[in-house]
C-alpha positions as CSV (number, residue, x, y, z in Angstrom):
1,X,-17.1,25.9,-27.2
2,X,-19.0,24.3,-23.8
3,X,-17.5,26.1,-20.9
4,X,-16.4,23.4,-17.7
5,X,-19.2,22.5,-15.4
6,X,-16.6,22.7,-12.6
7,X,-14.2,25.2,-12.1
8,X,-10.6,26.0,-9.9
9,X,-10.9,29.8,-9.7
10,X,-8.1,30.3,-7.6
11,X,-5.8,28.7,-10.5
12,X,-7.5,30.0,-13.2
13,X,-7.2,33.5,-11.7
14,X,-3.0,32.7,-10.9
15,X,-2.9,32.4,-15.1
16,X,-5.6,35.2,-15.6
17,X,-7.3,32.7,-17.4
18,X,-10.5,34.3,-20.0
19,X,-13.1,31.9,-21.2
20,X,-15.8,32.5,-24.1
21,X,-18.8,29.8,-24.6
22,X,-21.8,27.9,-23.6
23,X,-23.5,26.7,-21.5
24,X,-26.0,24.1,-22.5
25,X,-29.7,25.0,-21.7
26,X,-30.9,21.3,-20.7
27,X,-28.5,22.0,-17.5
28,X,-30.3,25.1,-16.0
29,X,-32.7,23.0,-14.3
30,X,-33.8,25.5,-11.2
31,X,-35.7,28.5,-13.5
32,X,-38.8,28.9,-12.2
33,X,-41.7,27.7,-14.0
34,X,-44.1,30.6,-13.4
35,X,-42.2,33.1,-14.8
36,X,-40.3,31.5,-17.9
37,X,-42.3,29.1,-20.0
38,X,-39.5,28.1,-21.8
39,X,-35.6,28.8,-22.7
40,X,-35.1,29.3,-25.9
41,X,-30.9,29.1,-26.3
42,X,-27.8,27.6,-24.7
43,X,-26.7,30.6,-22.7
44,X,-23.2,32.8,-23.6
45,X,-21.0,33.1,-21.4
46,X,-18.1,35.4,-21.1
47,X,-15.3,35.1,-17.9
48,X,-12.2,37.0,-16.8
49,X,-10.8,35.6,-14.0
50,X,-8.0,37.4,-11.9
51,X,-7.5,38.3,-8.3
52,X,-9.0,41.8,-7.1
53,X,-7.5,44.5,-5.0
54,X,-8.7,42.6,-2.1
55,X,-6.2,39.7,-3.8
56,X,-9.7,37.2,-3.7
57,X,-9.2,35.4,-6.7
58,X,-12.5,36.1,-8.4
59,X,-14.3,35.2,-12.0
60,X,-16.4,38.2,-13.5
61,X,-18.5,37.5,-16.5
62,X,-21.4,38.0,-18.5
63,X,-24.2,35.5,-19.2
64,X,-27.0,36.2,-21.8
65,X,-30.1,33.3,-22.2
66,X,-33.0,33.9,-24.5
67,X,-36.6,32.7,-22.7
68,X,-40.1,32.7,-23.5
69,X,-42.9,34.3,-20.6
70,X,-46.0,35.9,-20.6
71,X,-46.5,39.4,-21.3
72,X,-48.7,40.5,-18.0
73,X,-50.4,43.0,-20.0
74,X,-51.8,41.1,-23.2
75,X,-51.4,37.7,-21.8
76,X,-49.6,36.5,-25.1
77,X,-46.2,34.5,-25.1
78,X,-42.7,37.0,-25.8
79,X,-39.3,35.8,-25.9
80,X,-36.3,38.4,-24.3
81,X,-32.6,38.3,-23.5
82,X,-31.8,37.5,-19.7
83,X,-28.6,39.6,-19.1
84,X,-26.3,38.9,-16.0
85,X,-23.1,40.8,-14.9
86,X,-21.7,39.1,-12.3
87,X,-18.0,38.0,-10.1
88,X,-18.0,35.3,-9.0
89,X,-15.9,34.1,-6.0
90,X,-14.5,30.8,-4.3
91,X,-15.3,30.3,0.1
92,X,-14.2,27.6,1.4
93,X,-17.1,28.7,4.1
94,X,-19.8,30.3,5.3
95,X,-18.6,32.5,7.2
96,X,-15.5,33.7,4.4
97,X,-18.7,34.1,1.8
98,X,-20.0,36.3,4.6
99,X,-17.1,38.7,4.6
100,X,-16.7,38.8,0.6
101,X,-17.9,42.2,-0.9
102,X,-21.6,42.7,-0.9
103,X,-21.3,42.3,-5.0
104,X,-19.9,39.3,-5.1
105,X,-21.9,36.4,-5.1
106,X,-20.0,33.5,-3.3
107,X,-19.9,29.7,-4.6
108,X,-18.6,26.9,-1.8
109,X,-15.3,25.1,-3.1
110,X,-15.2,21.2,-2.6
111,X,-12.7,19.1,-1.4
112,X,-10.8,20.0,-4.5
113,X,-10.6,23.9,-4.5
114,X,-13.5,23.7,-7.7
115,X,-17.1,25.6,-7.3
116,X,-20.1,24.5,-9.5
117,X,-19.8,26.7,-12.5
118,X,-23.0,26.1,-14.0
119,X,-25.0,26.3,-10.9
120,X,-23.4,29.8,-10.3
121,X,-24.4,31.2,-13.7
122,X,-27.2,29.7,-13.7
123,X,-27.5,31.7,-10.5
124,X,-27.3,34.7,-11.7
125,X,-29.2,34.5,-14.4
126,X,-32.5,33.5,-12.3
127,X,-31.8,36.9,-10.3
128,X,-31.8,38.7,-13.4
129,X,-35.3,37.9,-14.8
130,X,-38.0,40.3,-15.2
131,X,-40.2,40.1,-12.2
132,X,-43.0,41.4,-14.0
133,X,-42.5,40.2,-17.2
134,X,-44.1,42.5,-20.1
135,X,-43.5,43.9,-23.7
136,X,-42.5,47.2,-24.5
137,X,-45.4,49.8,-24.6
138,X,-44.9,50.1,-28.2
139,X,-44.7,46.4,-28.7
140,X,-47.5,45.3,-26.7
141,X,-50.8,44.2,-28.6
142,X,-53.0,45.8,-25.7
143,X,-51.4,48.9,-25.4
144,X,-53.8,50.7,-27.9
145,X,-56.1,50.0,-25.3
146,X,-56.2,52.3,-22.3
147,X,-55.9,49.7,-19.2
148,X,-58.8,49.8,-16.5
149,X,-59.5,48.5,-13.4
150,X,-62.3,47.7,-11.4
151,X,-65.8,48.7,-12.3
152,X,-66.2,52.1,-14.6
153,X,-68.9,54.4,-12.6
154,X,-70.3,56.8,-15.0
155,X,-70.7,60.4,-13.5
156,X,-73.9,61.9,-14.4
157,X,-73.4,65.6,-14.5
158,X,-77.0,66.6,-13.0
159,X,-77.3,69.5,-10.7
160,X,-78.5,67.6,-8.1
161,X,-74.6,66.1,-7.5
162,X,-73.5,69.4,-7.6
163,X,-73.3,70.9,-3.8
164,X,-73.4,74.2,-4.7
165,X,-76.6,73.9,-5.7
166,X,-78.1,72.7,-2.8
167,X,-76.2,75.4,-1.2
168,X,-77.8,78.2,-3.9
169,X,-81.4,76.7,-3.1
170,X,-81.1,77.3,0.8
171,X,-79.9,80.0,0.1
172,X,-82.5,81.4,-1.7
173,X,-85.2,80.1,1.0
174,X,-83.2,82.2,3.7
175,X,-83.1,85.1,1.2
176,X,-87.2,84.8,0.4
């Protein structure tokens, strides 16, 4: 089932409405190209909405979107679940999404009380992806490899780099 693109959280949280479905990928538009080379699934979307103790109506959910990036280790293409738990929550303002509870993440209403669904998951789900983006150790195809960087000085293990030697041979001219 496609979830609505636009959405009246204040009603939906008077009937303590709950929706299950998707969101179709071709809409998440903002995900940024240097990061994920591709998305691979519609995204899943979970919502409660209700009113908190605060009595702000409010929509929590999950979202989970399959993408492609590059491992920054091995350099090879990986696909991984982008997982956002988020509430959601209607201002008609600024200045009301500045007084919200620091983990809530405001949407502006329009002229008919609805927020922009999709852009707010869609939201969330861009905050949630890996900023370095890289296998698992065990998963990665250069992790056999110790990883090095910078140019590899052998030391030689001469006496001459040893100061205790020079230290033995004055020595041993002030002892003569």
């Amino acid at each position: 089932m496609r979830l609505p693109t636009r959405l009246n959280i204040r009603n939906e949280a008077t009937r303590r409405s709950d929706f299950k479905g998707t969101i179709a990928k071709e809409l998440f538009t903002r995900f940024p190209q240097d990061t994920v080379k591709s998305i691979n699934s519609d995204a899943q979307v979970e919502l409660h909405c209700a009113f908190d103790h605060y009595k702000n109506p409010v929509c929590q959910g999950t979202a989970i979107i399959n993408v492609t990036s590059t491992c920054m280790r091995c350099c090879e293409d990986y696909s991984y679940d982008v997982v956002a738990h988020f509430t959601l929550a209607p201002a008609s303002s600024e200045e009301q999404a500045d007084n919200l509870p620091m983990d809530y993440s405001p949407l502006l209403i329009d002229e008919f009380g609805e927020v922009n669904l999709t852009e707010g998951i869609e939201e969330e789900l861009i905050m949630n992806i890996a900023l370095t983006p890289k296998h698992e150790d065990d998963n990665c195809f250069d992790s056999e490899q110790p990883m090095t960087f910078g140019d590899q000085i052998e030391e030689e293990t001469t006496s001459s780099n040893n100061p205790f030697e020079a230290l033995k041979a004055l020595k041993g001219k002030l002892g003569k």
